[in-house]
N, C-alpha and C positions, 0 to 999 in steps of 0.2 A: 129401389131394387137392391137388394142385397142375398148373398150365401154364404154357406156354411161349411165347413168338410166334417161328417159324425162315421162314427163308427158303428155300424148295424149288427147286432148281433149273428144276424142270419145272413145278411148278404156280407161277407167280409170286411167291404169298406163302399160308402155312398161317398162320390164328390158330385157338389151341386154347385154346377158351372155352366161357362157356356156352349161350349163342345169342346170336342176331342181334337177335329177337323183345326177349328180356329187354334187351339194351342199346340197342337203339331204346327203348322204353319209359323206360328210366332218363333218356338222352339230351331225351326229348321233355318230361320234368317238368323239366329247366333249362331249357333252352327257354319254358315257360311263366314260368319264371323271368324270366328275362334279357328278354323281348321289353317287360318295362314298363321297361329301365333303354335311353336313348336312347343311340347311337353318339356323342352331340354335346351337350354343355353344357357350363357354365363354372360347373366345381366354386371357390370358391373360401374364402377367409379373410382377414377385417383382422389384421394382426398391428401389436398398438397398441404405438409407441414409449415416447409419453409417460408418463414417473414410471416407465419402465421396467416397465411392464404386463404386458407379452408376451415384449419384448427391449426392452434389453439388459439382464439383471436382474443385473452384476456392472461395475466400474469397469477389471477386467482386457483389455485388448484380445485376448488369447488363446482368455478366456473365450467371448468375447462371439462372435467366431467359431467356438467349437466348436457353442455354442448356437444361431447361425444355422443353420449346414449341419444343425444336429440336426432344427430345426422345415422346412427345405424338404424334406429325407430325411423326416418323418413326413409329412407333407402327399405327396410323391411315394408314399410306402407303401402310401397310404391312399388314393391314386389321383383325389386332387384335381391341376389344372392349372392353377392362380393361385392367386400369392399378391398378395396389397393390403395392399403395406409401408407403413407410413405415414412421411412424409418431411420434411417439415412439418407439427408438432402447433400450435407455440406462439409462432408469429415468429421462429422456429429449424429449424435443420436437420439432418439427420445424412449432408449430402454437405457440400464448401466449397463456399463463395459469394463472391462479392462485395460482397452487397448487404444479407446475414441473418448474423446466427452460428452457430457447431456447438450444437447442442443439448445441454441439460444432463446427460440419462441416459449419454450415451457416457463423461465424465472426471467427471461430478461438478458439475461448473459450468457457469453460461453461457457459453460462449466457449469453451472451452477444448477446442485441439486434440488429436483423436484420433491413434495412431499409424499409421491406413490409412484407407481409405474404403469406411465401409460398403455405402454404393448402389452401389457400384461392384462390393465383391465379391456381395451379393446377387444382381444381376444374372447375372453370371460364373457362380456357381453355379446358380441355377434354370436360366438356360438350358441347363446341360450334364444336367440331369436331363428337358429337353423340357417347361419351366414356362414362364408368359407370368408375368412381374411387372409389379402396376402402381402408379405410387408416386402415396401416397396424398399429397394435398396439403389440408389445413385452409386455406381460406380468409381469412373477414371474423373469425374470433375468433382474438385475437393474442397474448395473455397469462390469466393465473390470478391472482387473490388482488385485495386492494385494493392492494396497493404495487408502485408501477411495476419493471419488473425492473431491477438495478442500473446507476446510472449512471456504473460501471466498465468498462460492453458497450455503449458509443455506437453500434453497428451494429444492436442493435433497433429496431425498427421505431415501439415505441413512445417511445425517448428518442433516435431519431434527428429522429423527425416528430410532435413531439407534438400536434400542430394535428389531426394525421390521424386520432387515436385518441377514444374516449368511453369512458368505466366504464359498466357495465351491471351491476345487480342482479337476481338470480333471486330468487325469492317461490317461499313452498308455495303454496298454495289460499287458506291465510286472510291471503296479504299480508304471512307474515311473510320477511324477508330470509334467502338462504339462503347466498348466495355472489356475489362479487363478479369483475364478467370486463372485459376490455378489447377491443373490437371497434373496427374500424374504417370509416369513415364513408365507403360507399360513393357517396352523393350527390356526391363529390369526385373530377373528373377526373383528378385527379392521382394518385391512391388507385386509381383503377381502373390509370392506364398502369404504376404500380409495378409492381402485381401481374402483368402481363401479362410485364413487363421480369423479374419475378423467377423466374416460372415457366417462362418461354422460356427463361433461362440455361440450368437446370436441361434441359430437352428437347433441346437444342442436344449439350448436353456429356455426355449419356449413352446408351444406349440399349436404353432403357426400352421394354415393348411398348403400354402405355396410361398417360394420366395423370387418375386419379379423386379429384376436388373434393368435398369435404364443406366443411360450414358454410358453405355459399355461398349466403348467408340473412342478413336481419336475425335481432336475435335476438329481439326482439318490437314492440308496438306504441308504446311508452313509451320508446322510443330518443330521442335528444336531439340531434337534427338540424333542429332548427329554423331556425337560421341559414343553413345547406348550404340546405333547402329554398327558406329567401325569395330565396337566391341564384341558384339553378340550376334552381328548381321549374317556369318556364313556363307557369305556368297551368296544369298539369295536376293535379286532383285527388291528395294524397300518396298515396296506397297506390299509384295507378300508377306517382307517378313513383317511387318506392321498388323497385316491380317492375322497369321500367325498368331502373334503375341496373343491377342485377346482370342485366339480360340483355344491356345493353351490355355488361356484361363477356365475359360467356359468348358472345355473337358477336367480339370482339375476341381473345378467348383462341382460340375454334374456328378462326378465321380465321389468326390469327398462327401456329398448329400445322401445318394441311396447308400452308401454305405452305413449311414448310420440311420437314416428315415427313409426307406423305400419310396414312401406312399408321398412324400415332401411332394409337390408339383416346383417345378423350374420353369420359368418363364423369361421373359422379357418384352422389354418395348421398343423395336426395333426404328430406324427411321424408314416412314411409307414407302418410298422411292428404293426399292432397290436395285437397279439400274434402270438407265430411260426405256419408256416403251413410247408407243404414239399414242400419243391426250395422256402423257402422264410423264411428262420431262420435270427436273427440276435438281434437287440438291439428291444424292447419289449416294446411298450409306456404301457399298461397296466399292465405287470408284473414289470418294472421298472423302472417309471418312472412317475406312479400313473394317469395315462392317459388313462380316460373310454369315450373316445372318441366317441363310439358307446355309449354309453347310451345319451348323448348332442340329438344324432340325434331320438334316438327313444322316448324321453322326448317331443319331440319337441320343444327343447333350441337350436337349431343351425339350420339354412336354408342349410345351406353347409358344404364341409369337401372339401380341399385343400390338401389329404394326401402326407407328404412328398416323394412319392416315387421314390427315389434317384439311382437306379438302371437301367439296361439294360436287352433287352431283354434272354442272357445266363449269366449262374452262378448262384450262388443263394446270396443273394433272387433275384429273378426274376420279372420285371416289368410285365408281363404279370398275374403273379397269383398273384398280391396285388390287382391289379387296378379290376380283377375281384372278389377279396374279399370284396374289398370298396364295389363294387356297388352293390352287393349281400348284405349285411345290412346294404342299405343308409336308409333303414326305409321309403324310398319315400321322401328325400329332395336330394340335390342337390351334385353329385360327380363332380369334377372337379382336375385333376390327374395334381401333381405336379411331373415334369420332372428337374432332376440335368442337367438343360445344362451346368453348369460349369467342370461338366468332359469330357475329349474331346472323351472317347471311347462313354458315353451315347450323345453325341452332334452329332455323327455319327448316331446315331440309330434315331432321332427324327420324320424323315417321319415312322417310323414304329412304333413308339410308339404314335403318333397321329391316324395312323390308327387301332392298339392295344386297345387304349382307345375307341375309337367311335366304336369297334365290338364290346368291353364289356357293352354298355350301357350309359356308363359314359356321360355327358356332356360338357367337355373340358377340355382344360389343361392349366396348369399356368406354366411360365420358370422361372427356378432360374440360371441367373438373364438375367435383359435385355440387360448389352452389352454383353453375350454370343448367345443372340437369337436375334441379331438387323440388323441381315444380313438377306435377302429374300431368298439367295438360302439356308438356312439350310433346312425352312419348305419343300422347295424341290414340290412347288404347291399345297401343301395340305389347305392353306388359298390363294387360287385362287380365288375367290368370299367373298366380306363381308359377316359375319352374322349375325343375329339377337340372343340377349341375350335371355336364354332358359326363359319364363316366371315363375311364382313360383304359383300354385293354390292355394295355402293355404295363400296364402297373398291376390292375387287377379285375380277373372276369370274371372269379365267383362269388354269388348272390348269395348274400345273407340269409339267415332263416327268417321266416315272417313271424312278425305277433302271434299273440294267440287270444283266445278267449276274448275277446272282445264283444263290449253288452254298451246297449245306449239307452237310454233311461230319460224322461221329459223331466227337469226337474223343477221347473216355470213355464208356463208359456213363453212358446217360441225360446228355451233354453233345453239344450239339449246335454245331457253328461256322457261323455265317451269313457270307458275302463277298458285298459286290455293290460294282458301279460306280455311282457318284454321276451323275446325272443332267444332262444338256445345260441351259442356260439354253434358257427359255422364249421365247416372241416378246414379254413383257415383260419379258424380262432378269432374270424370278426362277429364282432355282435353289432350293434346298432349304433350308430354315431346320430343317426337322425332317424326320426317316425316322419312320414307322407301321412296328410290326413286326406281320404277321399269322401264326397258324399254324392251321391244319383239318386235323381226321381224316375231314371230309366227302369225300366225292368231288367234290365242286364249292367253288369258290372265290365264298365270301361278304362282301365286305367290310365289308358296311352293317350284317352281323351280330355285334355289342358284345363277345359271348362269344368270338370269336375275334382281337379286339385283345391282342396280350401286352403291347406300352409304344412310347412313343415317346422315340427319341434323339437329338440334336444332329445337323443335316442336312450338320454336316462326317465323322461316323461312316459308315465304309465295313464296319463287321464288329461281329456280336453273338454271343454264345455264350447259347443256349438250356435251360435245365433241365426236362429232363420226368422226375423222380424217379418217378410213378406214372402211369405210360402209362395210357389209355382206350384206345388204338387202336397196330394194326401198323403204322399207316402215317401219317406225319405228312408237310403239306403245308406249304409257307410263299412269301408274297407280302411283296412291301415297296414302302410309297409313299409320294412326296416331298409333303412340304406345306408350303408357302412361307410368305412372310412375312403373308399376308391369312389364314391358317389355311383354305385352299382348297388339297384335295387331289389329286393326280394318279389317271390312272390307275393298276392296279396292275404290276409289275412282273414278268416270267416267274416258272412256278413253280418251286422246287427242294424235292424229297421227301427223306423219311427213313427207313428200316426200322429198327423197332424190335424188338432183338434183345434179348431179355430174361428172365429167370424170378423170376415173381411165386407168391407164395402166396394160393390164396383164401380167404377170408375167411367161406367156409361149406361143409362138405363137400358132397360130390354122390355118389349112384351110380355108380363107374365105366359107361359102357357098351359102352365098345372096338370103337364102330361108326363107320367115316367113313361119310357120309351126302353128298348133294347139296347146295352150300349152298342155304340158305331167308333171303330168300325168293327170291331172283336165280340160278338155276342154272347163269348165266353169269359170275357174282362171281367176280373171280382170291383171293376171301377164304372158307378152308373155316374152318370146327370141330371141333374134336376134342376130345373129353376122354377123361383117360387116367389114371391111377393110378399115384404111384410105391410101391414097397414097399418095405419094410427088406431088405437081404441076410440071407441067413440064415449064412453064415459068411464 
């Protein structure tokens, strides 16, 4: 048994199938599928530079580029929309500066110049795959080890300004030393204006869709700022003014950003815990660690929070009651639940901690790191359909103008060519930073519905070629919409159809019946059925 989809001159379109009935029914159990995965969150992933973790795992400049475009190409595969490069680990970098040096994982050494620039192609490439990158910046922890880094790289940070810097010792439980770190002393005006001057370079000179701060935190209570404090302290109680300090910063950083890139997102990643709740005790960003996390957001100094939270669904603390703490005072910016895929008991739980996060309200999640989450089957279908980045109102609410003209053409079997005109700037002067491709075999044009997003392209792309290797349907539809630089969509676009001319084998026999019938259930549908039987020739 086998069918056909033709195109009738007189009946508008014949599909010879098996009913209507049985492929609504198949149709409506995706559906039940798809309506738990949302049109809109911010799928993402740290991809850690340092010690060459993630990237760049080779001292070859060739290399390291094949290996980038490999890990945005699986993250785009895999239908995540950011990535969180990290850009500064360690008082270093992997763009040039003025003011830091290149980072060691690129040649080897500290200092030592690359033959290109990796932020830069990073950039260039995700955005042609329709990604937001946001480069990741370490803040207050500047160095590793007890021995200062060489004072053959006088552009560090710590043997440029040694007055600026403290060693800090990690302890397990029982006090004993674990490792030895170099942070820097926030209590110092001077220390905060660096960092503001170093991180502006950086936003000026490239561009980047957000910039997200980690370790932007003392790193405990036994920091050695005593002197800073009897100097600059005020009278104020230290834990405040220690909180203080780093909110100067984070109002000074927010403020120096939209002034020159409005649309910049600010984020960070804060530590999970911010104070104990019940089923969720443990290390305390705001009692220690001077981390007022929640005030960034409700200042409105941060668009986003990244909170670390490192945990799983049993035991405490519990991923389920942070992630509904976050969102409960995000203050109306942006939660986006950072998930420990590095341990393998929380790497088990990740289909449920995505659908965890998306009942709390949240808007997505970030994995630490990406070759722990670079396999398809972890998310387990839950990034079954692309999304679109959740837009941010308070940066910007007006919609782009839509494409135009848009025509879709068969130009092989099962290849489909999309043309459209690129869109008018808007009455705020945005035009298109990205195209939405959509396509339906519905009769009605769905946009808000996930399962009929195919990708999205670079908003300078005027033409897509579509593969539908195993048709559902005779008749395919497709819309296209502009979505600018605030991740705010347009309307959609005219429609342009397809018939689908094609012979398929099924996949179970039937009863010939060699009856056309009325279609069911609409007897008015330009869409019949027919089944029919081919036979062997007999000579």
């Amino acid at each position: 048994m086998s069918f056909c989809w033709l195109h009738l001159p007189f009946l508008a379109m014949a599909l010879l199938f098996v009913s209507e009935v049985s492929f609504s029914q198949a149709r409506g159990g995706l559906e039940v599928l798809h309506q738990r995965i949302p049109k809109r969150e911010v799928r993402a992933a740290w991809v850690v530079t340092v010690r060459g973790t993630n990237w760049p795992k080779s001292f070859n400049p060739e290399e390291q580029k094949r290996a980038l475009l490999s890990i945005l190409q699986s993250m785009k595969n895999a239908n995540f929309n950011t990535i969180v490069l990290q850009v500064r680990a360690r008082g270093d970098l992997i763009y040039p500066s003025q003011y830091e040096p290149w980072a060691p994982p690129l040649t080897g050494t500290l200092g030592g110049t690359p033959s290109y620039d990796p932020l830069r192609l990073a950039i260039d490439e995700a955005h042609k795959l329709g990604m937001e990158i946001h480069a990741w910046w370490n803040v207050v922890k500047v160095a590793d080890g007890p021995d200062r880094p060489p004072l053959s790289v006088p552009l560090h940070v710590v043997n440029a300004h040694r007055d600026w810097v403290k060693q800090w010792t990690n302890r397990d439980r029982n006090g004993k030393p674990t490792s030895t770190e170099w942070w820097l002393d926030m209590g110092m005006p001077e220390v905060r204006a660096y960092l503001v001057s170093v991180a502006m370079e950086m936003v000026r000179n490239y561009d980047i869709d957000g910039i997200h701060f980690d370790y932007i935190r003392y790193p405990g209570l036994e920091f050695d700022d005593e002197k800073t404090y009897a100097r600059f302290g005020n009278g104020l109680p230290k834990d405040e003014w220690r909180r203080e300090n780093i909110n100067k910063f984070v109002r000074a950083i927010y403020d120096s950003i939209v002034m020159v890139k409005p649309m910049l997102k600010v984020g960070s990643a804060p530590i999970g815990i911010y104070k104990n709740l019940p089923d969720a005790e443990g290390w305390q960003g705001y009692v220690l660690l001077s981390q007022d996390a929640r005030r960034w957001l409700a200042e409105g100094k941060h668009d986003y929070v990244m909170p670390q939270l490192y945990w799983g669904l049993s035991g405490n603390p519990k991923f389920n009651v942070l992630v509904h703490d976050w969102q409960e005072n995000s203050h109306g910016r942006h939660v986006y639940a950072g998930v420990a895929a590095y341990k393998p008991a929380v790497l088990l739980e990740v289909p449920a901690l995505i659908d965890t996060t998306r009942k709390a309200g949240a808007l997505g999640n970030c994995f630490f790191t990406f070759d722990d989450i670079s396999k398809k089957e972890v998310i387990a279908g839950r990034y079954r359909y692309p999304a679109l980045i959740p837009p941010m109102p308070w940066k910007d609410s007006i919609p782009p103008n839509p494409p135009m003209n848009l025509t879709a053409v068969e130009e092989n079997p099962g290849r489909y060519l999309l043309r459209w005109a690129l869109p008018l700037p808007a009455v705020d002067g945005d035009s298109a930073k990205y195209i939405a491709i959509y396509r339906f075999f519905d009769r009605g044009v769905q946009t808000d519905d996930p399962a009929s997003l195919i990708t999205v392209v670079p908003g300078k792309q005027s033409a897509y070629t579509d593969e539908i290797m195993r048709p559902t349907s005779p008749r395919y539809r497709y819309v296209v919409t502009a979505i600018d630089k605030g991740n705010v969509e347009s309307a959609p676009s005219n429609e342009a159809a397809v018939m689908v001319v094609q012979l398929v084998a099924l996949s179970r026999p039937f009863e010939p019946t060699h009856l056309l019938a009325q279609n069911s259930p609409n007897p008015f549908s330009e869409i019949s059925f027919i089944e029919y039987e081919l036979k062997a020739r007999t000579r």
